[in-house]
N, C-alpha and C positions, 0 to 999 in steps of 0.2 A: 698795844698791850693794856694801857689805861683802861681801856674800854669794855675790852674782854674780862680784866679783871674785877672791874666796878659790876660788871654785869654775874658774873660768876658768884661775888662776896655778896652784892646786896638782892642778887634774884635770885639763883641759880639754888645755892647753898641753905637759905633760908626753907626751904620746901623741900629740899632731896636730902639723901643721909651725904655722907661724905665720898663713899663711895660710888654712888652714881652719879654724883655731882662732878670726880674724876673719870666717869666712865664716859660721861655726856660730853667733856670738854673736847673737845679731837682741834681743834683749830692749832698747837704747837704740834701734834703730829703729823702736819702739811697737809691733812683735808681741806676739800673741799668749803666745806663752809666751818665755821668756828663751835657750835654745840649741834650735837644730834642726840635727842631724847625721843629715843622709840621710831615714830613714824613722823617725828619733825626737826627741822633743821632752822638754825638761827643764823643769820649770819650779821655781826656787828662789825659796826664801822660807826668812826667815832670823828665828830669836825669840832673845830675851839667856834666861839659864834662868828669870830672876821669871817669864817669859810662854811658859813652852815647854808648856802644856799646851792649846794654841791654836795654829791657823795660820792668818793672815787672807790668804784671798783677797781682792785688792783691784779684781779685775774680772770680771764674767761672762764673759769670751772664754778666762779664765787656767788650764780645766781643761777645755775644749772640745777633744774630739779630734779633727785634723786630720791626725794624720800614722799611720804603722801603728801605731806607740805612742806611747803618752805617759807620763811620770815625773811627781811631785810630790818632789824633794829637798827634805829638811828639814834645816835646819842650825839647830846649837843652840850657842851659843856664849856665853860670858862676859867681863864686862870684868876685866883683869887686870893686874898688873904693867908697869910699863913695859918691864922685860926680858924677858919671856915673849907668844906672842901675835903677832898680825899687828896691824897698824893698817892703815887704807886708802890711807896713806903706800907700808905696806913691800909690799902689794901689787897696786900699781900702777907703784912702783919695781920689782920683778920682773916682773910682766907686761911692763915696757919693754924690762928686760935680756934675758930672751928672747928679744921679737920684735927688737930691736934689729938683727939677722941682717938681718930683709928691710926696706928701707924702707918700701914700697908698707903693709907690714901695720902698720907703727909709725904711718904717716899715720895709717891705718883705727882703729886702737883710739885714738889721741890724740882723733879727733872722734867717736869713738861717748863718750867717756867726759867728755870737755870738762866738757859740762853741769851735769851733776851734782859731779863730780869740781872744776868750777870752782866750784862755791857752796857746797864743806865750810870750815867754816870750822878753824882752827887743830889747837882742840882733835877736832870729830871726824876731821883727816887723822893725827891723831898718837895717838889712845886706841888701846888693845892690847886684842885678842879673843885668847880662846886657844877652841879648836876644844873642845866638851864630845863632843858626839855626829854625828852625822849620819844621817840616815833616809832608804830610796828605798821610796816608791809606787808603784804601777803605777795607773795611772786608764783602770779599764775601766766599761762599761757599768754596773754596777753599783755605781760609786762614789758614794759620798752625796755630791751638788756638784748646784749649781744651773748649768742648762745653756741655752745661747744661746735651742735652740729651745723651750725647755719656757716660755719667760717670756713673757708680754704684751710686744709689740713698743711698748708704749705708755710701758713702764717704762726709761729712757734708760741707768741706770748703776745700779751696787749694789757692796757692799761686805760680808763675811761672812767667819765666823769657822766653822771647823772645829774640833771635840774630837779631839786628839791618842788620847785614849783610842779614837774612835766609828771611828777608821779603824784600829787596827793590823791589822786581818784582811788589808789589801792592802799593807802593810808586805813589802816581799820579798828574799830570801834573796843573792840576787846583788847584788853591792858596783858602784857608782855608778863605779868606774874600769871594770870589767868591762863594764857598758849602753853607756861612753861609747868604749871603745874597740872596739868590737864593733857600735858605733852607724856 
């Protein structure tokens, strides 16, 4: 949730109005990948740096392309300071302040985030991340990922870990503000 939300509050929302910025979100409504703006899809996944040499897919649909493109953001962050950093607190409290503008879109993110956002407990709405890095993939054809149709329909759910190292080749040059507003 960190992740989605840091990426929601400091990318997402900064460039869309409110309402398309709730439109784009679909990751709490059990899609596929976490934002889809128009003809692109994002999908975030978030490691603390002990685990940044890894990124676990945690479902076979989560790099399946459905839309003209697709993204894997990586975000790498660490726990830090209570003065430095975001907690899930501070953004969720500005995800509010901004949409706060329109009601309809405050409803919208209040119950997409409830869930989750309702069963952190103390300490993880209040622990500080500070941002290390951030990485965008492009996931094309030729991306090492296991894919809906290549599995035995027999096999119900999976779980899988990518080498940080085994993908830089589709690591790409244009900045995740630029995909997103341009998305």
């Amino acid at each position: 949730l960190w992740g989605e939300l840091f990426t929601l509050s400091e990318i997402i929302l900064p460039q869309h109005t409110p309402f398309n910025s709730m439109r784009f979100w679909v990751g709490p409504e059990g899609k596929k990948q976490d934002f889809t703006l128009n003809k692109i899809a994002v999908e975030v996944k978030t490691s603390f740096s002990s685990e940044a040499r890894k990124i676990t897919i945690s479902s076979l649909e989560q790099l399946d392309i459905i839309t003209d493109q697709l993204y894997l953001l990586h975000i790498i962050a660490n726990p830090s300071e209570s003065t430095l950093g975001h907690s899930l607190k501070d953004l969720y409290e500005n995800c509010l302040s901004i949409i706060s503008q329109d009601l309809s879109s405050e409803i919208i993110f209040i119950q997409k985030v409830f869930d989750l956002y309702g069963k952190a407990n103390e300490k993880q709405l209040n622990s500080k991340n500070t941002l290390i890095a951030h990485t965008l993939y492009e996931i094309t054809d030729s991306f090492p990922c296991l894919r809906y149709k290549d599995v035995p329909s027999s096999i119900a759910g999976l779980r899988y870990d990518l080498l940080v190292s085994g993908i830089k080749e589709y690591a790409i040059k244009q900045s995740i503000e630029e995909v997103i507003k341009n998305g």
